[in-house]
BAZA-250758 format. One record per residue: x, y, z of N, C-alpha, C in turn; residue number from 0. Coordinates in pm, whole numbers. Layout:
BEGIN
MIFI:X:Y:Z:X:Y:Z:X:Y:Z:NUM
...
***
This chain:
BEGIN
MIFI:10170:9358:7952:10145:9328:8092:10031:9227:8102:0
MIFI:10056:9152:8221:9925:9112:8234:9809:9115:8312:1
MIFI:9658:9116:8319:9556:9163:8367:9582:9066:8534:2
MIFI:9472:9160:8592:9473:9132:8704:9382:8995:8739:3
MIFI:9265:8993:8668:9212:8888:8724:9156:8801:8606:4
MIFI:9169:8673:8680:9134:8524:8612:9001:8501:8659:5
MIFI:8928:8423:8535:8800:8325:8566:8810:8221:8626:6
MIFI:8811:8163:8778:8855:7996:8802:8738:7951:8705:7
MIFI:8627:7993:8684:8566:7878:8625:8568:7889:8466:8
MIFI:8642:7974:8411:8634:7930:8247:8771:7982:8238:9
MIFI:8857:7988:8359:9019:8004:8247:9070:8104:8190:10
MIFI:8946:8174:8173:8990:8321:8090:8990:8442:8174:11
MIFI:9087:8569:8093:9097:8675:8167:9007:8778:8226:12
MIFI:8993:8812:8319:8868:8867:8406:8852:9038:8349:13
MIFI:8829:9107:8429:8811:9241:8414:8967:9307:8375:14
MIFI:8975:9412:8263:9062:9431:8198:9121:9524:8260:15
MIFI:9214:9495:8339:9326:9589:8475:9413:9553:8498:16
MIFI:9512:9631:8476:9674:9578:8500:9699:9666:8680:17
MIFI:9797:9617:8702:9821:9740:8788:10001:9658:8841:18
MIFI:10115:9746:8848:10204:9726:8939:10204:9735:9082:19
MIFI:10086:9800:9132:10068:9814:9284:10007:9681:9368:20
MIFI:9892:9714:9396:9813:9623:9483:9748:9585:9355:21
MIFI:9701:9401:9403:9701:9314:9304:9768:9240:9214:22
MIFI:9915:9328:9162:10004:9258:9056:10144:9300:9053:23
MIFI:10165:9345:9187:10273:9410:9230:10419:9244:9245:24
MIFI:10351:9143:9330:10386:9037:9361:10412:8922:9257:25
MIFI:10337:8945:9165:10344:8870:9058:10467:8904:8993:26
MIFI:10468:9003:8941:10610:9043:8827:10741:9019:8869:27
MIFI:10699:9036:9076:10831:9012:9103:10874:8869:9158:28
MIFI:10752:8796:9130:10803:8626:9137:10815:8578:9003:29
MIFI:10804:8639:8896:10864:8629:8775:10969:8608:8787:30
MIFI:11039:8694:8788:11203:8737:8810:11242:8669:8900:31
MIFI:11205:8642:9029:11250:8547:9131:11243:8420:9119:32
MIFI:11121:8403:9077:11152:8230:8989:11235:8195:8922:33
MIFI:11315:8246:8835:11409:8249:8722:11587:8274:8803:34
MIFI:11540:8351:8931:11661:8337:9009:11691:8233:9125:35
MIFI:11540:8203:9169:11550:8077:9271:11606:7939:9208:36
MIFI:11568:7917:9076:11582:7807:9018:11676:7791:8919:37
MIFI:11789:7914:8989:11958:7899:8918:11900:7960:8741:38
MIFI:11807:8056:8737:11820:8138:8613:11768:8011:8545:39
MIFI:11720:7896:8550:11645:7755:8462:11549:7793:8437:40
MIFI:11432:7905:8486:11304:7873:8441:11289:8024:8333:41
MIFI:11272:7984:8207:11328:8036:8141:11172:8135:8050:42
MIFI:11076:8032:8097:10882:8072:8085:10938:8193:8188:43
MIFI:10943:8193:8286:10920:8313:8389:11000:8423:8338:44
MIFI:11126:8373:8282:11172:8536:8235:11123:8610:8121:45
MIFI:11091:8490:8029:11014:8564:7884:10905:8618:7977:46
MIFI:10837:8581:8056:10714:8639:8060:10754:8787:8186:47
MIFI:10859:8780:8246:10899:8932:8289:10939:9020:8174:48
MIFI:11047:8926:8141:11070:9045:8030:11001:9105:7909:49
MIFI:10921:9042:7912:10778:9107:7804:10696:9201:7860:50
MIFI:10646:9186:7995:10590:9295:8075:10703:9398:8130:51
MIFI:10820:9416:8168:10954:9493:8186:10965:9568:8063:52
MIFI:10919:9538:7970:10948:9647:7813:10844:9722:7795:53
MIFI:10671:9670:7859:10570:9734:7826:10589:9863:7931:54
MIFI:10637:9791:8069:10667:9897:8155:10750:10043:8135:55
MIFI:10873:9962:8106:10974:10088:8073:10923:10176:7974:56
MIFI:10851:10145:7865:10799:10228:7746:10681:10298:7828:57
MIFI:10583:10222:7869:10443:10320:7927:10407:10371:8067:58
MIFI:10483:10272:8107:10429:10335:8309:10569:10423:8386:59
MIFI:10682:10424:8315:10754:10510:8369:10799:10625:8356:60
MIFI:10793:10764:8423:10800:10908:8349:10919:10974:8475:61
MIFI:10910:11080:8399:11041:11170:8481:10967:11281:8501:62
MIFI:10978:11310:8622:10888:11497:8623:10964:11596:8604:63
MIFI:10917:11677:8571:10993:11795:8561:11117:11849:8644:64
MIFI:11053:11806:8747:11189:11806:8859:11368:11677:8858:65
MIFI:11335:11631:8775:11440:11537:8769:11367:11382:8859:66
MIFI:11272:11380:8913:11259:11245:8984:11161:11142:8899:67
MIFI:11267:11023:8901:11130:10898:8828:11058:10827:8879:68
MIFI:10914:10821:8828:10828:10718:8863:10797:10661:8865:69
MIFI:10679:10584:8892:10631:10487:8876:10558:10375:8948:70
MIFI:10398:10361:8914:10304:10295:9011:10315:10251:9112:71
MIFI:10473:10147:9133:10466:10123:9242:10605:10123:9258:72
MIFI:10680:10164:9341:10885:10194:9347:10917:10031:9391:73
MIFI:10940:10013:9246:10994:9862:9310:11189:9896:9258:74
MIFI:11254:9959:9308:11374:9999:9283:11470:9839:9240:75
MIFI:11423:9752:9383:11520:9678:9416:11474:9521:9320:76
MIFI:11322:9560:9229:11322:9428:9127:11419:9497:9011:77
MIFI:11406:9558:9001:11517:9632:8887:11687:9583:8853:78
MIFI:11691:9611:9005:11848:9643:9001:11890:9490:9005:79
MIFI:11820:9383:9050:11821:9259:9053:11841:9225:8879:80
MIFI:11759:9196:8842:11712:9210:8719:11882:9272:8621:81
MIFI:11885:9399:8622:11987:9433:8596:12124:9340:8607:82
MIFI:12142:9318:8790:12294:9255:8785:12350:9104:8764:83
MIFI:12157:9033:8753:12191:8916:8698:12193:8867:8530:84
MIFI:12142:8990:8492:12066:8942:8343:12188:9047:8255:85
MIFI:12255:9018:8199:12354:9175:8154:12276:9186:8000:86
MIFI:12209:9147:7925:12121:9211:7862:12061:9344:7912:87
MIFI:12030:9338:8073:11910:9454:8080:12039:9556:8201:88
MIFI:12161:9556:8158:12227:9655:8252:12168:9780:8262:89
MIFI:12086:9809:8126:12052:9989:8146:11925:9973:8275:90
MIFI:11883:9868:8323:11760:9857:8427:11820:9911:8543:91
MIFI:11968:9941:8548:12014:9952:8704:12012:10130:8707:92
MIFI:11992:10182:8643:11967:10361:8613:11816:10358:8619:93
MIFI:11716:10301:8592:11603:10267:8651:11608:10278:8767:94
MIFI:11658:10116:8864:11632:10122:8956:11691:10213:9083:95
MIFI:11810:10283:9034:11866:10383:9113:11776:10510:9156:96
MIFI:11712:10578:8970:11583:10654:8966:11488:10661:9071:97
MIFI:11436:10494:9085:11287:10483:9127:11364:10501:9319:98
MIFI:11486:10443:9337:11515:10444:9444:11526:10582:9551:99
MIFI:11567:10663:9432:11617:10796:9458:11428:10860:9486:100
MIFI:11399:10843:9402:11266:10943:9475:11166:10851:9597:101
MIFI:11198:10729:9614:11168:10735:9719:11207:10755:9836:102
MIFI:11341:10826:9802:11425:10832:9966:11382:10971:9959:103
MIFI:11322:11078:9865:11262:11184:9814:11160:11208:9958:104
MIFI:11063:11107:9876:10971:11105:9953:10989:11114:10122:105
MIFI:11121:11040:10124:11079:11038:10306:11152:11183:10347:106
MIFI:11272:11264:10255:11338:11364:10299:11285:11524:10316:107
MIFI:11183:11444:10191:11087:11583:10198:10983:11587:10320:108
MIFI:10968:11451:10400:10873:11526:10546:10981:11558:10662:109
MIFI:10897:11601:10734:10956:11682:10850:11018:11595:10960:110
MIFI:10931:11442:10940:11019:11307:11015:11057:11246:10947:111
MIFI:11118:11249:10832:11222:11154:10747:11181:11064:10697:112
MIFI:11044:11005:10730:10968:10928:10702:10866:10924:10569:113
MIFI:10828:10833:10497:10751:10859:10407:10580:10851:10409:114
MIFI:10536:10889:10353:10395:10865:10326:10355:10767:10259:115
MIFI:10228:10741:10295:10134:10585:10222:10129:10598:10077:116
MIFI:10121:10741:10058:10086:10750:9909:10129:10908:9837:117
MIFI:10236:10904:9752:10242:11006:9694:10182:11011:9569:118
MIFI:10178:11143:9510:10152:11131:9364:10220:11207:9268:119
MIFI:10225:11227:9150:10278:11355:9074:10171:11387:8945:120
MIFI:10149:11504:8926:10093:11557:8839:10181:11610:8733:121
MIFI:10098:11719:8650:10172:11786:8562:10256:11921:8617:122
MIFI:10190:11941:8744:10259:12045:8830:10285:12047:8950:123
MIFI:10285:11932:8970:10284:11889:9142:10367:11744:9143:124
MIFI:10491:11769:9202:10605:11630:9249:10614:11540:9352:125
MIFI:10557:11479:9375:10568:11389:9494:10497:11437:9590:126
MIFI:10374:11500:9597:10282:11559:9671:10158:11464:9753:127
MIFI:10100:11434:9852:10063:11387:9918:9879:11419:9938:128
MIFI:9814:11337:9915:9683:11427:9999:9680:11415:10150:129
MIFI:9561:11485:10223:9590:11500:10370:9562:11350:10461:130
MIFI:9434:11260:10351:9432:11160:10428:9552:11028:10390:131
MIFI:9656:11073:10307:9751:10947:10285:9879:10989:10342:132
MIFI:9899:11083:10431:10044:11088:10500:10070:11005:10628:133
MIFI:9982:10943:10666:10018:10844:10748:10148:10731:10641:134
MIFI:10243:10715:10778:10365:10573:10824:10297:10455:10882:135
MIFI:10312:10375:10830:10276:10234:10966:10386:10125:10917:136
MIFI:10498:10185:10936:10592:10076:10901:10647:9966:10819:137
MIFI:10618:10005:10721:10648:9931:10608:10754:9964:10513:138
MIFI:10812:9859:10432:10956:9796:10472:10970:9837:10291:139
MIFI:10892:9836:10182:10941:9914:10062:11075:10018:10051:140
MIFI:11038:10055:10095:11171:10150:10060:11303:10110:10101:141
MIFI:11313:10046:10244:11407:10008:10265:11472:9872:10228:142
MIFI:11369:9848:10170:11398:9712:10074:11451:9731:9956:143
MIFI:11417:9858:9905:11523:9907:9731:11614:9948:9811:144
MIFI:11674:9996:9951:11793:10095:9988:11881:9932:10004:145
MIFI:11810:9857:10073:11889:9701:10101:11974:9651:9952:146
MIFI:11836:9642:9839:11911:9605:9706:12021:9674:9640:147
MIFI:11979:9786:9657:12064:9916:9574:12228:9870:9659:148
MIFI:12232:9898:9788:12375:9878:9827:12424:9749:9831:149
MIFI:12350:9681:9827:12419:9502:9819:12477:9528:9649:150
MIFI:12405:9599:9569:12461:9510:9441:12490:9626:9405:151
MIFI:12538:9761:9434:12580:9890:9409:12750:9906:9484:152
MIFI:12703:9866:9616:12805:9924:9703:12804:10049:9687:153
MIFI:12750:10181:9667:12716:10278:9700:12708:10370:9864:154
MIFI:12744:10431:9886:12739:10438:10044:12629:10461:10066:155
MIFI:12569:10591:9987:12463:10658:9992:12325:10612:10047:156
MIFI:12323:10461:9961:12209:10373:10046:12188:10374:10199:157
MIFI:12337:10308:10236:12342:10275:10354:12304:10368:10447:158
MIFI:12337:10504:10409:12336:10659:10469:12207:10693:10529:159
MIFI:12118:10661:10375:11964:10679:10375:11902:10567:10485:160
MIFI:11937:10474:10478:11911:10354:10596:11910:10405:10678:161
MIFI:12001:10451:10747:12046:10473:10923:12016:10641:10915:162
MIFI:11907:10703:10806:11820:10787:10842:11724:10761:10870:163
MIFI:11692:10620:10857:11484:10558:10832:11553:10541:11040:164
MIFI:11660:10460:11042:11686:10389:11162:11637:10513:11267:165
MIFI:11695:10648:11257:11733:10744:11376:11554:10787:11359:166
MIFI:11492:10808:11234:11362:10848:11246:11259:10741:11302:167
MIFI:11270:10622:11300:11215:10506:11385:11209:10546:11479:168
MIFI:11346:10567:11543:11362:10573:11660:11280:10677:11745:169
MIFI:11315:10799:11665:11238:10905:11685:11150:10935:11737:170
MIFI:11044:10893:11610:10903:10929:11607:10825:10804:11595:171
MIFI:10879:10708:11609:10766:10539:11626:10821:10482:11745:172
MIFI:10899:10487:11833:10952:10384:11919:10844:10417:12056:173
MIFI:10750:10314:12065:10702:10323:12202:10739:10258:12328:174
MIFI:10679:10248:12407:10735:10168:12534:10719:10017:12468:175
MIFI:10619:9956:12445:10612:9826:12460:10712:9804:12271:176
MIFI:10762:9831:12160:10760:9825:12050:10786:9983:11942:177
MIFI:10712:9914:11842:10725:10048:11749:10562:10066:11663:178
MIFI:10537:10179:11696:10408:10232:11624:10402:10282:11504:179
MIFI:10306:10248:11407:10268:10396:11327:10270:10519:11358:180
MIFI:10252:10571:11220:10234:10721:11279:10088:10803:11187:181
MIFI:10021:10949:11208:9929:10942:11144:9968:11082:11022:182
MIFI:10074:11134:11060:10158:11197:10966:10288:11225:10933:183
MIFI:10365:11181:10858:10462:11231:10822:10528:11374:10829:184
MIFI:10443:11480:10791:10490:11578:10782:10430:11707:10935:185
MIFI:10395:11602:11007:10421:11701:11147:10516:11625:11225:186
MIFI:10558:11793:11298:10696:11741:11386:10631:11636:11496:187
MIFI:10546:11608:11522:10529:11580:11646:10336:11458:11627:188
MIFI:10408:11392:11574:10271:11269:11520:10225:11212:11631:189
MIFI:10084:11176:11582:10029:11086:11681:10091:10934:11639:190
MIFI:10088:10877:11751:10119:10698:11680:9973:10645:11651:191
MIFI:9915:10552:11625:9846:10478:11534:9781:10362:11635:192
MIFI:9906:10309:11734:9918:10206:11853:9921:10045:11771:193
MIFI:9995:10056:11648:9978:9940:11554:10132:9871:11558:194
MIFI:10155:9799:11560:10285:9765:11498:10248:9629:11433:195
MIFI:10274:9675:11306:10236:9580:11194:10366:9453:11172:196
MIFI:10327:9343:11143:10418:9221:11131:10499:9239:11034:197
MIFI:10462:9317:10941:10583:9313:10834:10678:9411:10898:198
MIFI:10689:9483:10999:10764:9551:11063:10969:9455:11071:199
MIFI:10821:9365:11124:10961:9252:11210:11015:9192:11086:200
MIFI:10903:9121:11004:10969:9018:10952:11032:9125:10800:201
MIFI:11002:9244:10755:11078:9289:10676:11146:9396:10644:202
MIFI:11104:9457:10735:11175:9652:10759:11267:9624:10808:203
MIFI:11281:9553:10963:11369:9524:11045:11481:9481:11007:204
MIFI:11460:9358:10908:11508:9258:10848:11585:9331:10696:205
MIFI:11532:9390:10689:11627:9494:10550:11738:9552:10598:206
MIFI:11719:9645:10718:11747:9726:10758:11936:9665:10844:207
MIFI:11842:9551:10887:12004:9457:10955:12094:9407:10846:208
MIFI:12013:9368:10745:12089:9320:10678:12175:9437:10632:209
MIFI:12129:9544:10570:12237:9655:10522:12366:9678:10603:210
MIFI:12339:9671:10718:12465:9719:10809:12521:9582:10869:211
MIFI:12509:9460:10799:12569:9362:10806:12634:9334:10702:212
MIFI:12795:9249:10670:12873:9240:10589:12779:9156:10420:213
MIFI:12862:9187:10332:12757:9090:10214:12759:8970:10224:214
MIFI:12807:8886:10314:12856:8767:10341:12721:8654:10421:215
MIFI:12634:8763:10472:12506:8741:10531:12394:8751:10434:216
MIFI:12347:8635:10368:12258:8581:10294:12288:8672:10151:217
MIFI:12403:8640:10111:12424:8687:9973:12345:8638:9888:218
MIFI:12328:8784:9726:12180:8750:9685:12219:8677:9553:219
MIFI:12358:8579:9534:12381:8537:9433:12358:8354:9485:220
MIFI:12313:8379:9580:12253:8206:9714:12184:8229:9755:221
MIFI:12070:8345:9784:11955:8321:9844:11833:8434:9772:222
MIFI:11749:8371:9760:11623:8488:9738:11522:8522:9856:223
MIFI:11530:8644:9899:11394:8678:9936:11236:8644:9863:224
MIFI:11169:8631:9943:11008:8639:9873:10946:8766:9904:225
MIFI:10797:8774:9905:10745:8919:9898:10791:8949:10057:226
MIFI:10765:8856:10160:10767:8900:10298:10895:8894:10337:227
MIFI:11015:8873:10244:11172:8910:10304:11165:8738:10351:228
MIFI:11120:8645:10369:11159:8511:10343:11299:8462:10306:229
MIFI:11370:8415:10332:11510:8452:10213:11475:8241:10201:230
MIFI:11492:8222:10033:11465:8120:9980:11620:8095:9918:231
MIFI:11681:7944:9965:11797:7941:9873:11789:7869:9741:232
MIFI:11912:7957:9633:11862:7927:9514:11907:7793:9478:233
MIFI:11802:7706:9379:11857:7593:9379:11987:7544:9330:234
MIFI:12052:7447:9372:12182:7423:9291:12150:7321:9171:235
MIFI:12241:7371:9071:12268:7298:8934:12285:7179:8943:236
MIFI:12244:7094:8979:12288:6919:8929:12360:6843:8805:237
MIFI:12420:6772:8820:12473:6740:8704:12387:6690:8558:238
MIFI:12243:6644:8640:12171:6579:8568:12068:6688:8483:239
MIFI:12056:6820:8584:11969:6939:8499:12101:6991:8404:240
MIFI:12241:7011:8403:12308:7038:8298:12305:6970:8190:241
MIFI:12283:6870:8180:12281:6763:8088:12161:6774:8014:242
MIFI:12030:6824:8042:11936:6840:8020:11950:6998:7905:243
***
């Protein structure tokens, strides 16, 4: 893997921290997206995913006791990508089904369908929450692996889990003017937050339509998303880069 931070002024690697979450979450997955924006040509970006994708699968991913897999940060839907373009790494799509599955975990196990900011698992404890991380404020992860998983699965199940996030939106975030946070998941009856965060629009929303729209609407073998659901089209082959 690689560390989180650089020296601008001498070039070299900073304090010795990896992390898939916040900080280097974005990186690994413009690895992989580079290599798909640019018609699978950039060929630096995939050695350098797939060298960190092996350190991963061997050290940061576990199964709990309960049957659910983990991992720092549920990126389900770099996986399954990964998987259906690269057929070297087909076993990545049982990964990303894994990581997908416990996060729909996460939202089934609260009382509004919804998930929490932050779960964790121990050696005896599965997907468990502390009291100050069960707050929602709308963010679009999860339904961004349920988006990938059924575009390149066709699975129903995704879609299912979708238009459970949809009816619990509705639910327990829809205010008069918009849609709010919330400050817990696991009471029936949450306070909202009075936030509605931008990635709401530009990527929850935006996952969420796309699922229950035909595959014909920004198919992901012509367009890439970026981190904010951006959809970037991939470049076309020229006669002159084949030749090359």
């Amino acid at each position: 893997m690689y560390l989180n931070y650089l020296n601008p002024q001498t070039g070299k690697w900073g304090t010795k921290h990896v992390s898939l979450g916040a900080l280097g979450d974005s990186f690994y997955e413009y690895l992989l997206k580079s290599w798909l924006l640019t018609n699978r040509t950039d060929e630096q970006a995939k050695r350098m995913y797939d060298t960190a994708m092996k350190v991963i699968k061997e050290r940061l991913i576990r199964k709990s006791k309960g049957g659910l897999l983990h991992i720092v940060e549920m990126r389900g839907g770099m996986f399954a990508l990964d998987a259906t373009f690269d057929s070297q790494h087909a076993e990545y799509m049982e990964i990303a089904k894994g990581i997908t599955d416990t996060c729909h975990q996460s939202y089934v196990r609260a009382v509004t369908h919804l998930g929490p900011e932050i779960f964790r698992f121990t050696d005896d404890l599965e997907a468990q929450t502390n009291s100050n991380d069960r707050y929602y404020i709308l963010r679009p992860e999860t339904v961004e692996s349920f988006f990938y998983l059924w575009r390149l699965t066709n699975i129903l199940n995704y879609r299912e889990w979708a238009w459970d996030v949809v009816l619990a939106l509705e639910k327990y975030c829809k205010a008069e003017a918009g849609y709010s946070g919330i400050n817990d998941v696991y009471n029936s009856n949450p306070i909202k937050n009075d936030v509605q965060e931008s990635f709401f629009l530009a990527e929850t929303l935006k996952y969420l339509y796309l699922i229950f729209s035909t595959d014909t609407v920004l198919p992901l073998d012509k367009w890439v998303f970026n981190s904010e659901a951006h959809a970037l089209p991939v470049h076309e082959q020229t006669s002159t880069q084949v030749a090359l």
